[in-house]
DOBA-99968 format. One record per residue (C-alpha): x, y, z; residue in one letter. Coordinates in pm, whole numbers, padded with zeros to 5 digits, always signed. Layout:
<pts>
XYZA...
</pts>
This chain:
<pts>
+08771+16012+12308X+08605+15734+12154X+08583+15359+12296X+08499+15056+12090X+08417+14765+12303X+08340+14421+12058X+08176+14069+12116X+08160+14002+11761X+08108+14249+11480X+07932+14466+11769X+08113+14756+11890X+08039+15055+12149X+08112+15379+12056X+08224+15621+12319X+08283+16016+12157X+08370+16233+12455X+08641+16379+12695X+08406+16378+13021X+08467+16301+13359X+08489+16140+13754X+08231+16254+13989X+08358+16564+14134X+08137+16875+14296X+08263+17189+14085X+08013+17396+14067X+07930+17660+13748X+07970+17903+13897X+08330+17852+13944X+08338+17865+13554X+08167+18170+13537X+08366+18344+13805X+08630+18219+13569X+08515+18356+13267X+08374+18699+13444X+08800+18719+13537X+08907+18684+13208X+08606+18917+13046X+08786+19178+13222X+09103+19118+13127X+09002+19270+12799X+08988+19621+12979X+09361+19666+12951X+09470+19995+12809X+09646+19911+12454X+09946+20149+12266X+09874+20298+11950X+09910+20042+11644X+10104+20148+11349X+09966+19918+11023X+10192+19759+10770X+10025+19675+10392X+10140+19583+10041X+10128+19345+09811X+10334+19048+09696X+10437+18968+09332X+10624+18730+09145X+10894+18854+08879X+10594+18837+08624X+10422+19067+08824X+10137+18816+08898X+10012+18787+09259X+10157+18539+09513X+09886+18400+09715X+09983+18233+10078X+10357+18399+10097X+10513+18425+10440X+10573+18765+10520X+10753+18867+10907X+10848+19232+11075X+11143+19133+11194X+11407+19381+11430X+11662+19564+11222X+11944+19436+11440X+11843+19129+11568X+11629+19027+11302X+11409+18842+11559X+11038+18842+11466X+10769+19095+11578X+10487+18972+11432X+10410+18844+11076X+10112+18724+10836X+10029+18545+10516X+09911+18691+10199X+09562+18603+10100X+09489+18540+09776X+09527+18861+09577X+09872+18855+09756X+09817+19114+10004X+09891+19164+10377X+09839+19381+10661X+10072+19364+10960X+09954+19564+11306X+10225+19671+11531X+10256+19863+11870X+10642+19884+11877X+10833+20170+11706X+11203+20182+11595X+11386+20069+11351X+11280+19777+11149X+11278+19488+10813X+10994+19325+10593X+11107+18975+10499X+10884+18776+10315X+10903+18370+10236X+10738+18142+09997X+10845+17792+09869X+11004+17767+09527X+11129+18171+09590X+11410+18349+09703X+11353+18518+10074X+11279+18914+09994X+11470+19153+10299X+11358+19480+10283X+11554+19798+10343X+11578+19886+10714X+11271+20128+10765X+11202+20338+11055X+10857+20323+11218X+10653+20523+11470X+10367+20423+11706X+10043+20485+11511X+10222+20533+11189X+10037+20357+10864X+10291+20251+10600X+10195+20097+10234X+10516+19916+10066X+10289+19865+09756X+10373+19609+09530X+10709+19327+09630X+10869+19148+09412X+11025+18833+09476X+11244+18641+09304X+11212+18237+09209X+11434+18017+09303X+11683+17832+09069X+11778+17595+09273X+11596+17262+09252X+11362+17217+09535X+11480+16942+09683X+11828+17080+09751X+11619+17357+09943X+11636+17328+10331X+11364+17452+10574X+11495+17378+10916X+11225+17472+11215X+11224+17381+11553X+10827+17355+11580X+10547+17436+11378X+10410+17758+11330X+10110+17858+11463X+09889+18191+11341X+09558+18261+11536X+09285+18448+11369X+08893+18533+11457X+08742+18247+11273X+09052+17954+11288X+09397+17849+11377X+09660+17778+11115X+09945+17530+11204X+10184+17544+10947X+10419+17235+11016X+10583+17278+10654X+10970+17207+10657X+10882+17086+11045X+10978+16819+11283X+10612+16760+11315X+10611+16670+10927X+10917+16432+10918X+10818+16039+11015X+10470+16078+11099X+10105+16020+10943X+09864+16275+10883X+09677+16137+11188X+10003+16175+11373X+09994+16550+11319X+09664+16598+11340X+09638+16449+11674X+09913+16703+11805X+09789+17010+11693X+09647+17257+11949X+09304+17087+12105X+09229+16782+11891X+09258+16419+12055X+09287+16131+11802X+09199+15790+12000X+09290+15436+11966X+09013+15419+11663X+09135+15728+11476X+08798+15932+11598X+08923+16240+11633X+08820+16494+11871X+08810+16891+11918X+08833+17067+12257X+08713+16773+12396X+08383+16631+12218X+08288+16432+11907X+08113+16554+11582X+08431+16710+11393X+08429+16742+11018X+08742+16659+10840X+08810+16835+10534X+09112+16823+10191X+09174+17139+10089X+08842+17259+10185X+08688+17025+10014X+08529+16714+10253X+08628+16405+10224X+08296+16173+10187X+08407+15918+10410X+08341+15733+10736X+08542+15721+11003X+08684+15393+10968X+08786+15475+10588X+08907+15832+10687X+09140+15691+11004X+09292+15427+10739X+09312+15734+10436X+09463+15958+10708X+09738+15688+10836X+09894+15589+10467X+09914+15956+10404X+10235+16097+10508X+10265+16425+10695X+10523+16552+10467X+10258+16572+10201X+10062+16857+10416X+10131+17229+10458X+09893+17335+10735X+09641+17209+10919X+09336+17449+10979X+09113+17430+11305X+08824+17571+11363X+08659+17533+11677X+08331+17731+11574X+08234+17746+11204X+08161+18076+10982X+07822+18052+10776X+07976+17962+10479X+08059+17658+10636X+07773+17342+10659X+07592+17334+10944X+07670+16967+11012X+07921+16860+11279X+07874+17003+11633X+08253+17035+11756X+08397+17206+11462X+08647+17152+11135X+08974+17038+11090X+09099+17123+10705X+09396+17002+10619X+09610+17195+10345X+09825+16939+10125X+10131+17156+09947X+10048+17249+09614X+10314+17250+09318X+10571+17530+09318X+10767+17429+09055X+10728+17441+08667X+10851+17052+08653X+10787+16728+08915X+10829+16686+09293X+10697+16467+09487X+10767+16115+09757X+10835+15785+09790X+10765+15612+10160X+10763+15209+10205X+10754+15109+10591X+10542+14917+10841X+10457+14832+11163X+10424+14559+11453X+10238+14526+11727X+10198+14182+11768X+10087+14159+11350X+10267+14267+11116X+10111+14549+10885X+10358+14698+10560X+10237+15047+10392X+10371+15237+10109X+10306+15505+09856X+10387+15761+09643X+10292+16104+09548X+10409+16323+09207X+10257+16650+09108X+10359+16793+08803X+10330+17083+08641X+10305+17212+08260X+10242+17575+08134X+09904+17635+08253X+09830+17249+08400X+09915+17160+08739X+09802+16810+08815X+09856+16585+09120X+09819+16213+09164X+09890+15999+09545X+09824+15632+09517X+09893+15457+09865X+09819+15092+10004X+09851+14995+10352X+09751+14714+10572X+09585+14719+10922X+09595+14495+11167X+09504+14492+11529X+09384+14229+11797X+09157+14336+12101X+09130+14162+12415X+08803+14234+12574X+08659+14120+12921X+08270+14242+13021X+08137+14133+13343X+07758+14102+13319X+07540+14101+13632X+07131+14046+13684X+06965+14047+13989X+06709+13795+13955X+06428+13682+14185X+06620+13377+14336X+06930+13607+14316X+07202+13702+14141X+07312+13589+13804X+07665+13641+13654X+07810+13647+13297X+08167+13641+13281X+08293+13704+12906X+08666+13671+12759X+08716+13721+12407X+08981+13828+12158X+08875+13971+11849X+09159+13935+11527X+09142+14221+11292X+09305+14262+10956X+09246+14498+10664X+09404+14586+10331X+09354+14950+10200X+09376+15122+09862X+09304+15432+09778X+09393+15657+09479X+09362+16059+09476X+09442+16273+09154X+09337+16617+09027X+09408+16865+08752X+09363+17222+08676X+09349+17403+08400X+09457+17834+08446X+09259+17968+08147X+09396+18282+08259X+09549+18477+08555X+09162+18527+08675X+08978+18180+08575X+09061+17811+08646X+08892+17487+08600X+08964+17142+08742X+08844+16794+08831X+08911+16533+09113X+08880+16202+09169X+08900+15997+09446X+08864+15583+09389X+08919+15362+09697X+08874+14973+09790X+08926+14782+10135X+08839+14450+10213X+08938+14260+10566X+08850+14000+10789X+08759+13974+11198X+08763+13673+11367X+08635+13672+11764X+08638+13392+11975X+08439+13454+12285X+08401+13215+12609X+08096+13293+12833X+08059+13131+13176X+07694+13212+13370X+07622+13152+13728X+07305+13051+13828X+07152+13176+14162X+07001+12864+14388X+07243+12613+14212X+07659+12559+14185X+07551+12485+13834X+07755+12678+13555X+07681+12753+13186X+07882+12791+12943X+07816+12929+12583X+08139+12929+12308X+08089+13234+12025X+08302+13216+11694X+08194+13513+11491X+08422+13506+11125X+08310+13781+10893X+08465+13976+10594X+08414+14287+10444X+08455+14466+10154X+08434+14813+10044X+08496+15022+09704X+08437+15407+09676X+08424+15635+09370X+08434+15982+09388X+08442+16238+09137X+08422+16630+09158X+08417+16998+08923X+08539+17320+09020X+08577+17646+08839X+08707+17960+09026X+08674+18293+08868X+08866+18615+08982X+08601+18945+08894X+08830+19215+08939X+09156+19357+09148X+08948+19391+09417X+08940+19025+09460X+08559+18945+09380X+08548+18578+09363X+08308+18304+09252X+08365+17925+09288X+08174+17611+09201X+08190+17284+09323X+07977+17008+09196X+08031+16672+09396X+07931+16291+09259X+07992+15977+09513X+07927+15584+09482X+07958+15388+09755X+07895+14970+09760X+07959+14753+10126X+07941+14392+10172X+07999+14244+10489X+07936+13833+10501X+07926+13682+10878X+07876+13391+11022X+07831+13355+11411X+07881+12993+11549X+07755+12923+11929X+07808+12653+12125X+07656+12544+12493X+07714+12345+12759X+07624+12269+13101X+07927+12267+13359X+08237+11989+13198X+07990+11845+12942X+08152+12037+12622X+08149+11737+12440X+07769+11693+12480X+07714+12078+12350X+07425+12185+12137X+07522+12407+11829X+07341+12660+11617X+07528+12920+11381X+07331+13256+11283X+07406+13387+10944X+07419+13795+10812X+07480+13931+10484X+07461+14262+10468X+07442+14489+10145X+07483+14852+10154X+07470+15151+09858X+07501+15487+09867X+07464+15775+09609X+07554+16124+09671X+07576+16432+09442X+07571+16786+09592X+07657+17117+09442X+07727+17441+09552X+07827+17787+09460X+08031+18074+09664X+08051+18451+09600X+08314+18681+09744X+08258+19037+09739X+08541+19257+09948X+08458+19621+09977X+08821+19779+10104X+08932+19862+10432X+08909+19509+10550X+08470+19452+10445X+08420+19134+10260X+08108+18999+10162X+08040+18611+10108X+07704+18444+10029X+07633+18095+09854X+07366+17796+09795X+07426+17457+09830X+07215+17110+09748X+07250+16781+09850X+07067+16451+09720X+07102+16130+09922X+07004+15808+09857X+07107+15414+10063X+06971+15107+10054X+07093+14899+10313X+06969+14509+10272X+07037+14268+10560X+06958+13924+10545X+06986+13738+10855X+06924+13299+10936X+06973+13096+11153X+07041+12741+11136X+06998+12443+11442X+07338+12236+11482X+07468+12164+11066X+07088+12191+10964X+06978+12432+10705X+06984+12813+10742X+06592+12944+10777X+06530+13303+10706X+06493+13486+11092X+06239+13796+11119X+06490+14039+11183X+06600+14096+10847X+06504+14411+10699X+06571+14579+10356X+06596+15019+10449X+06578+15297+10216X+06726+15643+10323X+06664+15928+10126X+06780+16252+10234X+06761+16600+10014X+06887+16965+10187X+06923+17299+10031X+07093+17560+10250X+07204+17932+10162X+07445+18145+10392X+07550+18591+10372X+07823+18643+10580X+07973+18983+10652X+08300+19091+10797X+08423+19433+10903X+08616+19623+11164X+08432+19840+11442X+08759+20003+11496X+09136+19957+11419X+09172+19714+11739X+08829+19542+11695X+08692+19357+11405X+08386+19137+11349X+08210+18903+11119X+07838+18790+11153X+07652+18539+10968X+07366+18341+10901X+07294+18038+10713X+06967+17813+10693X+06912+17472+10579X+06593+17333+10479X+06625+16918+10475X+06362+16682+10343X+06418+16339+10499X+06242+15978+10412X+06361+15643+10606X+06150+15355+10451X+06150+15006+10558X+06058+14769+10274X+06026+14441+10490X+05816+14592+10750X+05623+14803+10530X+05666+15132+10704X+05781+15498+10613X+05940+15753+10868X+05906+16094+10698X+06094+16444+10842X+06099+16790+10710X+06225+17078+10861X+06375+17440+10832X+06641+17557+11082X+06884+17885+11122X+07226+17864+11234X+07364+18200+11303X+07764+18304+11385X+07953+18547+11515X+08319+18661+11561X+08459+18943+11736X+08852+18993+11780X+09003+19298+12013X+09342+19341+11962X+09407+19505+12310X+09815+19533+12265X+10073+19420+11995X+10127+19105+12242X+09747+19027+12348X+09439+18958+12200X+09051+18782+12301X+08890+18642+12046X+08498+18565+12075X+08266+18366+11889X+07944+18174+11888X+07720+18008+11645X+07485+17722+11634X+07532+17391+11497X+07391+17067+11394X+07503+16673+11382X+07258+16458+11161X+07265+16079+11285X+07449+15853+11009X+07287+15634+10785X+07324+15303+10923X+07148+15431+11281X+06827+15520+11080X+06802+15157+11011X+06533+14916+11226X+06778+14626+11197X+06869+14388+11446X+07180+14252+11477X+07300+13961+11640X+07669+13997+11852X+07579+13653+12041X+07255+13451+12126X+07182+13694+12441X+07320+14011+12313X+07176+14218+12043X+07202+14586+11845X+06886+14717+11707X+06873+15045+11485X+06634+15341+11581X+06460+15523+11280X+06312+15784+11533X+06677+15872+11564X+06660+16316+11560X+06928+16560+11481X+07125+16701+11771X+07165+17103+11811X+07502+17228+11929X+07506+17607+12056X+07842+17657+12126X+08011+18023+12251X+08367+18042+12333X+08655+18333+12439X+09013+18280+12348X+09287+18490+12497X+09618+18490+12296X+09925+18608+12411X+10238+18693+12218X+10068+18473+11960X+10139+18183+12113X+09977+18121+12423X+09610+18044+12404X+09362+18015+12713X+09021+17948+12561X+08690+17897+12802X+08364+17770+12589X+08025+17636+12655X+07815+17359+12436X+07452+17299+12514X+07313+17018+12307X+06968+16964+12298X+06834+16587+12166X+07173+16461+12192X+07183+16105+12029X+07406+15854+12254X+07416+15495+12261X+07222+15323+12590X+07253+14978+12724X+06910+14847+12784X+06877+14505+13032X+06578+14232+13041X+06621+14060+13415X+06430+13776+13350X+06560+13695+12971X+06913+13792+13074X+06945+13941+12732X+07090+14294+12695X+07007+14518+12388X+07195+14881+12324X+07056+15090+12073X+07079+15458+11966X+06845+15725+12106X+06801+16056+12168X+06840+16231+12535X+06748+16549+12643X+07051+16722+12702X+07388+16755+12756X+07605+17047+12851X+07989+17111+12858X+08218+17368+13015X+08552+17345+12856X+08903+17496+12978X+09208+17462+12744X+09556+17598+12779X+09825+17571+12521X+10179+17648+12670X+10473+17606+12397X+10819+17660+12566X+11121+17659+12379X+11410+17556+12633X+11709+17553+12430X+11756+17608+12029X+11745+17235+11973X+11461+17174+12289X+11127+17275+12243X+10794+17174+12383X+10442+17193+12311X+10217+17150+12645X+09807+17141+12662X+09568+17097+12945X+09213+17054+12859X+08953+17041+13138X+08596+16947+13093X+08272+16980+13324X+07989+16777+13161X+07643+16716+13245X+07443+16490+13161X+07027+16466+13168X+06763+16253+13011X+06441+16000+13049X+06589+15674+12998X+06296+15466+12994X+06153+15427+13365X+06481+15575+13518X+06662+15961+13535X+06995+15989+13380X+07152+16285+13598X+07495+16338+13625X+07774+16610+13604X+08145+16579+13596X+08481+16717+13606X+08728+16575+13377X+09091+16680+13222X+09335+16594+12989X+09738+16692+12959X+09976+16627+12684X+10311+16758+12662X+10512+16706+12358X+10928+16748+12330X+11072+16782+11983X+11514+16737+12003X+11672+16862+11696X+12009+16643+11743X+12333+16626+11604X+12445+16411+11281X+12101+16481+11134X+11868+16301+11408X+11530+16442+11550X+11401+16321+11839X+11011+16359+11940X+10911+16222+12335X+10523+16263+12383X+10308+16170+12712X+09947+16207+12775X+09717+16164+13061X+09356+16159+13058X+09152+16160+13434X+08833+15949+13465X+08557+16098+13271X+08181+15988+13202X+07967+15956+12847X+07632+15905+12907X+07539+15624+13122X+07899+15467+13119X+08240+15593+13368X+08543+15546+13237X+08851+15516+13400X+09167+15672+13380X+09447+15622+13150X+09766+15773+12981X+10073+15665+12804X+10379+15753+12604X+10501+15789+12268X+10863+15838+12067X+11033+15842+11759X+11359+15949+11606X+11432+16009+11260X+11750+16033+11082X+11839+16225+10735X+12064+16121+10469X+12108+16221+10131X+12115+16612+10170X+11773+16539+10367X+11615+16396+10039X+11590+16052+10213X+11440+15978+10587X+11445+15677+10814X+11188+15735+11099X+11142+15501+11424X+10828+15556+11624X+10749+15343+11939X+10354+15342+12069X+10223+15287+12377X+10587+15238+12518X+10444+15137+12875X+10145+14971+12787X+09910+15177+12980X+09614+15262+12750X+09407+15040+12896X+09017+15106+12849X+08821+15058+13209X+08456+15167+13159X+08143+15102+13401X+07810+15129+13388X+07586+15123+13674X+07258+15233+13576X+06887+15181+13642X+06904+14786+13683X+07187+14753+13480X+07569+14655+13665X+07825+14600+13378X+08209+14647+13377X+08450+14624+13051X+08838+14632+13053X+08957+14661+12664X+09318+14659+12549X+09385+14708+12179X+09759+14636+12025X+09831+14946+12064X+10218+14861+12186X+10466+14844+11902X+10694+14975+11632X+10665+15137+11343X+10959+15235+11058X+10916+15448+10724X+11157+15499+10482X+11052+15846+10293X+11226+15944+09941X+11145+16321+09872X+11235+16416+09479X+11181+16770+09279X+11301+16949+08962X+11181+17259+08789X+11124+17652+08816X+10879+17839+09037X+10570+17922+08937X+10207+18067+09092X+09918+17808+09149X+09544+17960+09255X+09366+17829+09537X+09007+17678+09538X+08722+17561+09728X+08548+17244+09787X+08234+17094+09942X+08001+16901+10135X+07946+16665+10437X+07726+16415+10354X+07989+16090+10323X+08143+16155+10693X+07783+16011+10806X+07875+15653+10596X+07980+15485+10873X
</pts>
């Protein structure tokens, strides 16, 4: 989870699912995982194997179809699949008897095979199907599902929430944050299995920005522009090294028809403020063009009460800071996304992409500050106005070509990425003091910061495909990345309405940052039940921090490996473990690298670290699956140099600094459990427990950070498919006490719902979502470290209301559209 406690522009950033003091030992967990190891000894029935290949009536292939074994009778589902993308499939099955091939894409006609007859161990090749497109405009097309679908394979899990509840009235942060083991919090940080460090990507391509920009992106886009959402707890090779929890890639539909579709949404939401959004997306598609534009604008606005209790044990005694404030934020978003491709033929493509966003917004805090004063009944009192505004604008612009080799499905794609980022941020922090009732005799002084920021980023990168039959596939690929900001900030101060003098503090920083990695990656079968891929990818990153005010250069340069592996046994038609392990990295963002220091009020300050290092994740992980549905996963992260934020006290100043810096190590033990049930045809749920034990251990200046934890988290969510076209969605979450670092933080849950209401033949939507409905997601957080003995309590609007009104239009024929691949990390590390 993250936590963002602010006096001022300043804000703490807490990344982690972690725990109360409890005494569970490890080797609990690996009694645990020694049980479930041995599950995999369970004798297995033969497997019969299902192949072919699906076509469309112009006998080209049809990439991501839908295809099920269903029951001859019953036609209930065995087990099913989706085509890569040659179009072919392979479906393994245990159960004999009499049975159908139906196979689904949008924009066709649903195929139903003859009924066949299949034996236990029997392998059966229906060659090439042919489906047929659909006349029928797709909007007038239905897809009515209780709750999303969910494949599992060695390397990722696929939610499909196409034609969902999920999709209908929510955000692409709404979805996100309810797919199997990801936590969104208040901010929009968004969390896997329980830690930080995930990398978001668009159609596996990344998407360059921080997370502020990429919470505010995520919540004007609307979940009925996405097909699936891929997670992937522990990366393959040809994935960058970068992020330490794993990827989320989220799959936006593609065109299907030889004409327009797209949405309209307007809506908005109040929590205190009042915030409108709207949009709209069109793709269209012309002979061999497909091209897509989304151009959506949304506001965001939130206030945050905040109370920190502040205490110093001085020689005379004890002095206390008591500290309310409320901090006013508002924000105004735009951001544009449009591609086009170009099918020279049925084997080559070529596109481009651009991406062009601009945000500006304002925070005003008002902060009141009594002291105590040990000997004396004497009180201080010091007033903080901090008004600042921001602005932001984003360009960025990328090149692909994808080229089919041969039938085989030999593949080579190229990406070549170009981004331009410019920040200002003006602030202006006005303090006040006092001694006891004298406010009208205060002393004044205002400190000033303008702060510049600009960053360049082009990468490329190339991918080759090679499969060899019989399930082998080969993939290598080289990748470079060239970074350059220059972060300026100016800081004065001025005495009462004097003049502002330059202060010492301000610093000009240069970061340039250049990394070449290559990756091979190979994946094969040891046997018909047991399949593998292994890889290996290294990075080589040449890294220069200079400060131009102080005059001094921070050079790094390293080489590092960062193997995987996967291994999935298919013990029965109903169970299988999947394992897999790899090693990965998290590079500190920009902004850290930066010796500034920044003023929140006259006695509290932040102060960059350019000795920040890299933190190593080596992560391992087994994940039982039964009937496809159930997953009970058990994993282990050791991260060596692990950069967390510390709170660092001077007694006799009374002034408290927090920084970033690097610890020694942390290590995590993770349980998760995803239940669905379906209770009636229009009742379904979707339950997860995720349980943590953390430990924690590092040099913190003259003091020993060493703690371990137990923590846990449950979410259950209830979808009602109800009469007279209305959905209904009811979702609770609890999360125990947990610890980051040197801070506790207490417990906390709450409770969500929405309904949403068709009309129109389902072309039009009215949604109704309620946050917060209790008012419970309260932040608590201590720390008691060392000499320090501070306690915040931090409630953001999260209570209210929000309504969309959705459009949904489409026209044309059905027609085949290839897939590609994208790039890079660098812009997630903006922020």
């Amino acid at each position: 989870m993250a936590l963002l406690f602010h006096t001022g522009l300043y804000q703490i950033t807490q990344t982690q699912l972690i725990s109360k003091p409890m005494k569970i030992s490890i080797q609990v967990f690996t009694i645990f995982f020694a049980f479930l190891l041995g599950v995999s000894n369970v004798a297995a029935k033969e497997i019969s194997i299902i192949r072919g290949q699906v076509h469309d009536q112009k006998g080209e292939a049809l990439p991501f179809a839908n295809v099920m074994l269903v029951d001859a009778q019953s036609e209930s589902m065995i087990t099913g699949a989706v085509t890569d993308e040659s179009g072919n499939f392979i479906l393994e099955s245990s159960r004999s008897g009499e049975f159908k091939l139906l196979v689904s894409s949008i924009g066709f006609e649903t195929f139903k095979s003859e009924t066949f007859q299949l034996n236990a161990g029997e392998k059966k090749d229906f060659g090439a199907l042919s489906i047929t497109e659909e006349i029928a405009a797709l909007g007038e097309v239905t897809v009515r599902a209780n709750r999303p679908e969910v494949i599992i394979e060695p390397d990722k899990t696929t939610v499909n929430i196409e034609g969902t509840v999920m999709a209908e009235g929510n955000t692409a942060l709404d979805v996100i944050g309810r797919s199997p083991g990801i936590y969104v919090d208040q901010e929009g940080n968004i969390n896997l299995n329980g830690r930080s460090g995930v990398t978001v990507m668009i159609n596996d391509r990344q998407t360059y920005m921080s997370a502020a920009d990429l919470a505010n992106f995520l919540r004007a886009m609307p979940a009925e522009n996405i097909k699936s959402i891929e997670i992937i707890n522990n990366p393959s090779s040809r994935f960058d090294a970068e992020g330490a929890a794993g990827v989320v890639n989220i799959k936006l539909k593609k065109n299907n028809i030889d004409g327009v579709f797209g949405n309209v949404h307007v809506g908005g939401q109040y929590n205190g403020q009042f915030a409108p959004n709207t949009g709209v997306t069109v793709n269209v598609k012309k002979g061999k063009w497909t091209n897509n534009a989304s151009l959506n604008y949304s506001e965001y606005a939130v206030y945050n009460d905040l109370e920190i209790l502040r205490n110093f044990q001085l020689a005379e005694g004890l002095s206390v800071f008591d500290q309310d404030s409320r901090i006013t934020t508002r924000g105004k978003n735009l951001f544009f996304n449009g591609g086009s491709d170009y099918e020279i033929n049925k084997n080559h493509s070529l596109g481009v992409s651009v991406q062009a966003s601009s945000s500006n917004g304002t925070d005003i805090s008002k902060a009141l500050t009594q002291v105590s004063n040990p000997g004396t009944t004497d009180q201080n009192f010091l007033r903080s106005i901090n008004d600042s505004e921001n602005s932001n604008y984003r360009l960025f612009g990328n090149f692909h070509y994808v080229g089919l080799l041969d039938s085989l499905g030999t593949k080579i794609t190229t990406d070549v990425d170009f981004t331009k980022m410019h920040s200002d941020a003006a602030a202006t922090l006005s303090n006040s003091y006092w001694l006891n009732d004298a406010e009208d005799q205060a002393s004044f002084d205002r400190i000033r910061n303008l702060n510049n920021m600009d960053y360049t980023i082009f990468t490329a990168k190339v991918d080759f495909t090679k499969p060899f039959g019989k399930g082998r596939v080969l993939e290598t690929g080289l990748k470079g990345s060239w970074v350059k900001s220059d972060n300026d900030l100016d800081l004065s101060r001025s005495i009462g309405e004097g003049p502002f003098n330059p202060d010492p503090n301000s610093n000009r920083f240069i970061y340039e940052e250049n990394v070449l990695a290559a990756y091979a990656s190979y994946k094969s079968k040891f046997s018909d039940k047991v399949s593998f891929q292994a890889g290996l990818r290294g990075e080589y990153s040449d890294i220069l921090g200079t400060s131009v005010t102080l005059e001094q250069e921070n050079a790094q340069r390293y080489f590092d490996l960062f193997p995987s592996m996967f291994v999935q046994h298919k013990v029965s038609k109903d169970y299988q473990i999947i394992y897999n392990a790899n090693r990965r990295i998290t590079r500190p963002n920009y902004r850290l690298l930066n010796p500034f220091v920044f003023y929140i009020d006259p006695l509290t300050t932040e102060r960059g670290n350019p000795n920040l290092r890299p933190q190593y994740a080596h992560n391992i992980e087994m994940n039982h699956v039964v009937k496809g549905a159930y997953q009970f996963s058990l994993g282990y992260a050791l991260t060596t140099d692990v950069f967390q934020q510390i709170f660092e006290q001077d007694q006799e100043s009374r002034t408290t600094t927090t920084f970033n810096a690097n610890l020694d190590r942390s290590q995590n033990i993770n349980f998760r459990a995803i239940v669905p049930v379906e209770i009636t045809s229009w009742w379904n749920t979707s339950n997860m427990l995720q349980m943590n034990h953390a430990q924690w251990k590092s040099q913190i200046g003259d003091a020993l950070l060493d703690v371990s934890q137990f923590s846990y988290m449950a979410r259950s969510q209830h979808n009602f498919i109800l009469p007279k076209g209305f959905k209904a969605e009811l979702i609770g979450m609890y999360m125990s006490p947990m610890l980051w670092g040197q801070a506790t933080i207490g417990a906390m849950g709450g409770i969500d719902a929405g309904v949403t209401k068709s009309f129109a033949k389902d072309k039009l939507t009215l949604t109704v979502n309620g946050t917060d409905l209790l008012r419970t997601q309260v932040i608590r957080a201590d720390v008691q470290f060392d000499q320090i003995d501070t306690f915040f309590r931090q409630y953001r609007s999260n209570q209210g209301v929000r309504l969309t009104l959705r459009y949904k239009f489409a026209q044309g024929e059905s027609f085949r559209v290839s897939n590609r691949s994208g790039s890079t990390e660098e812009r997630d590390r903006l922020n």
